[in-house]
C-alpha positions in Angstrom: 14.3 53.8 37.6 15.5 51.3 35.2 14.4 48.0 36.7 15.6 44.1 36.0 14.0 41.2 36.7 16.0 37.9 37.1 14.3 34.5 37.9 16.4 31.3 38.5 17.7 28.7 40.7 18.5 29.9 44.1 21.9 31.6 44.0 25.0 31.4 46.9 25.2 35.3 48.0 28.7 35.7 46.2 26.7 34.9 42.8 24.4 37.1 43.7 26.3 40.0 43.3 28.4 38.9 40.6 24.6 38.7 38.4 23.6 41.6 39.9 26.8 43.6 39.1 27.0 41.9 35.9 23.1 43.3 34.4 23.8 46.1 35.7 27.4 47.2 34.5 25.7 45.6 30.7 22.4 47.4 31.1 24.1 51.0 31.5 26.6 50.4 29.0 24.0 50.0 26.3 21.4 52.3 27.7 23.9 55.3 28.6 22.1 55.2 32.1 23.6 55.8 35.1 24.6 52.5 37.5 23.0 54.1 40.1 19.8 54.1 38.4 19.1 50.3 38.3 17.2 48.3 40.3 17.7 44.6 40.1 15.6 41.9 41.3 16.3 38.4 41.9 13.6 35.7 42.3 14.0 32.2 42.6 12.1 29.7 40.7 11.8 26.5 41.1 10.9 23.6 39.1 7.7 23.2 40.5 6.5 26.8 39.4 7.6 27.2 36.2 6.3 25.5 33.0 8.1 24.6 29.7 6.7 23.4 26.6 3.2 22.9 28.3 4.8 20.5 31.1 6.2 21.6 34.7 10.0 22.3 34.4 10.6 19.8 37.2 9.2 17.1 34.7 10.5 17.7 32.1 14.2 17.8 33.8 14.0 14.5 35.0 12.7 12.7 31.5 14.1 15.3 28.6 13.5 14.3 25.1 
């Protein structure tokens, strides 16, 4: 199984499954896979946990250069 890994802000549920919806009807059109194949997973991610040019992305938001 095909299988997509999204990580981002946290999502309302009707953005959810437009994103979800959306890699998948893209992934099959360029693979010639089945839809029913894919397997998407959505992560959230804060600022806190993610780094960006050697600084925490929460940082770097609030002072960008």
């Amino acid at each position: 199984m095909p299988t997509i890994f999204f990580y981002g802000p946290e999502l309302e549920r009707e953005k959810k499954k437009e994103l979800i919806k959306s890699f998948t009807e893209k992934a099959s059109e360029l693979t010639g896979i089945d839809k029913s194949a894919f397997v998407v997973y959505l992560r959230k991610s804060d600022g806190e946990n993610v780094g960006v040019g050697g600084q925490l992305l929460a940082e770097r938001q609030k002072n960008p250069k």
